[in-house]
N, C-alpha and C positions, 0 to 999 in steps of 0.2 A: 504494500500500500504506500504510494506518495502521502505525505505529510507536509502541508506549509507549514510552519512557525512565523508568524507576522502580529510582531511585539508595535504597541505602538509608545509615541516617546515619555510618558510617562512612567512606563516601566523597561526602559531597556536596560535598564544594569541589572535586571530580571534574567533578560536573554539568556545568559550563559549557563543559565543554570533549570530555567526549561527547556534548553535543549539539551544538554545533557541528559536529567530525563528521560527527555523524548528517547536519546538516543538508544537507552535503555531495553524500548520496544521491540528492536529487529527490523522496525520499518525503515523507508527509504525516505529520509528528512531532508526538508529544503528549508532553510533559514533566510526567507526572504523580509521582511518586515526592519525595525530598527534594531541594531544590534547593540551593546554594549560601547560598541565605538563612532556608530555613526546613524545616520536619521536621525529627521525629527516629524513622523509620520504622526498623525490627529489618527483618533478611533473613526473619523469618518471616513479618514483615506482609508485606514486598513481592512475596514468592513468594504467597505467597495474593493479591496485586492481579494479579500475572501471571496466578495461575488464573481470577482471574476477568474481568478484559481478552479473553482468549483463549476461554475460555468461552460468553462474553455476543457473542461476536465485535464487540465494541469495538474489540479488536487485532486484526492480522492475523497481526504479532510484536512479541514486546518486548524490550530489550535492558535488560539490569540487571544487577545485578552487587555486589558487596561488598568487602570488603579483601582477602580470597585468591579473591573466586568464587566457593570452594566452597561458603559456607552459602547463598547467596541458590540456586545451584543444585540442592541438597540440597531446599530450601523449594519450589521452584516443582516440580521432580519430583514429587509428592503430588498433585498435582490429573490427571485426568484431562484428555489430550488436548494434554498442555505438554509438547514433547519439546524438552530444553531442554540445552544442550552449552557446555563449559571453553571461552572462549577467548580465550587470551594471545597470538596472533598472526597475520598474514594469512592465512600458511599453513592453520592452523586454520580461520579463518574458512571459507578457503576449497572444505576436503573439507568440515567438518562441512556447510556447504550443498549442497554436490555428491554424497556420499555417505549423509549421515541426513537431511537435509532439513527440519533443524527448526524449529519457531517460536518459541522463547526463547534467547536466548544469555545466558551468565554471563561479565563480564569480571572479574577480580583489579583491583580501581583502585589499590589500598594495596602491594601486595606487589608487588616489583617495578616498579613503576611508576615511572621515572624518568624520567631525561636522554631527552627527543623522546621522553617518553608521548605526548603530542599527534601524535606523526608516525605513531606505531603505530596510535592509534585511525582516524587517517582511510587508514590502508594495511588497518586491518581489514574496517573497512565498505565500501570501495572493494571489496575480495577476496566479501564476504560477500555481496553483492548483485551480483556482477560478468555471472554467468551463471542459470539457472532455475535453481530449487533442485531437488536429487533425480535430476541426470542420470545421475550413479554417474560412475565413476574407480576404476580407469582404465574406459573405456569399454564394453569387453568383459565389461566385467564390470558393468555398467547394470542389464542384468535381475535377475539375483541382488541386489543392492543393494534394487531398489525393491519386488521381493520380499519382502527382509526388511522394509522398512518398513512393509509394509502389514501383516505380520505383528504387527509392534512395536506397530501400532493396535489390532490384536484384542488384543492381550495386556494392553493398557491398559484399553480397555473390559471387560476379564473382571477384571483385577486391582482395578480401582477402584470405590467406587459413581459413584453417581450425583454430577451435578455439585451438582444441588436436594439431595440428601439431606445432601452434604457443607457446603451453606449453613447447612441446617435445623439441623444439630447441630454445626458449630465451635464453639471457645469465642468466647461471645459479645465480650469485653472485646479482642480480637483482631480480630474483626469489626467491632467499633465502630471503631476504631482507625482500620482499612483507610477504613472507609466515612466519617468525621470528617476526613477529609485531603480537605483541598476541592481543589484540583487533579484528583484523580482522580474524587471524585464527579462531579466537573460532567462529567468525561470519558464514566465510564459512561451517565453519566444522558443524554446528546446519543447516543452512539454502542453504547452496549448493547442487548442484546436481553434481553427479561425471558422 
């Protein structure tokens, strides 16, 4: 599984140490977003790099996050197709992937994050990748769960446009932004679909 990591500048001295983490997983990580040494990427740019990572199917998920979470989550829920979830601990980690089965997660890097933050991110990612996503939980209750997920897709495609239309007419200066951040161009540009 590809993985973006797309930190935005309020928690980049976060970076190095969700990705590490990450790296933990076995998966194939890309650390596009602001790193520890350089960006200064907004949660609204980086929700827009999610939608478009995940979009372009560059991504397969991306993990990013902000000072509380909440704005990079808020920002990435706007794109079509980015079903993207809070999450401050394994537990979390581990319904949101069992029960909604998404492909963006938002972590809080700033708020809360202290004493063995390090030990949380790699119990989260441990938890978050531990089983297939989407089996539901408790068990009995699997088909109602994946039910509604497929539901939550139609409602995205009805609720949103198009993914081309929402390129065509973003503001541009936000656009540039996203796409001027050479770690992720190069990324899209190898692993995107136009």
């Amino acid at each position: 599984m590809r993985i973006a990591l797309i930190n935005e500048v309020s928690s980049r001295d976060k970076n190095p140490l969700v990705l590490k983490a990450l790296q933990k997983t076995g998966n194939e990580i890309f650390n596009v977003g602001c790193t520890a040494d350089e960006g200064s990427l907004t949660y609204i740019q980086t929700g827009l790099m999610a939608g478009i990572a995940l979009n372009t199917g560059a991504a397969d998920f991306v993990v990013g996050g902000c000072g509380t979470g909440q704005g990079f989550l808020m920002s990435a829920m706007q794109y079509p197709g980015v079903f993207c979830g809070l999450i401050l601990n394994s537990l979390d980690a581990w319904l949101f992937s069992q029960i909604n089965g998404g492909n963006c997660i938002s972590l809080a890097l700033n708020k809360g994050f202290g004493w063995a933050g390090d030990i949380n991110l790699d119990y989260i990612f441990e938890k978050l990748f531990l089983d297939p996503p989407g089996r539901g939980y408790p068990l009995h209750r699997a088909e109602s769960q994946q039910a509604s997920r497929k539901l939550l897709e139609e409602i995205s495609k009805t609720t949103h446009g198009s993914f081309d239309e929402i390129m065509k007419n973003i503001d541009a200066a936000t656009l540039e932004a996203v796409m001027n951040h050479k770690p992720f161009k190069e990324f899209i540009d190898s692993y995107g679909k136009t």
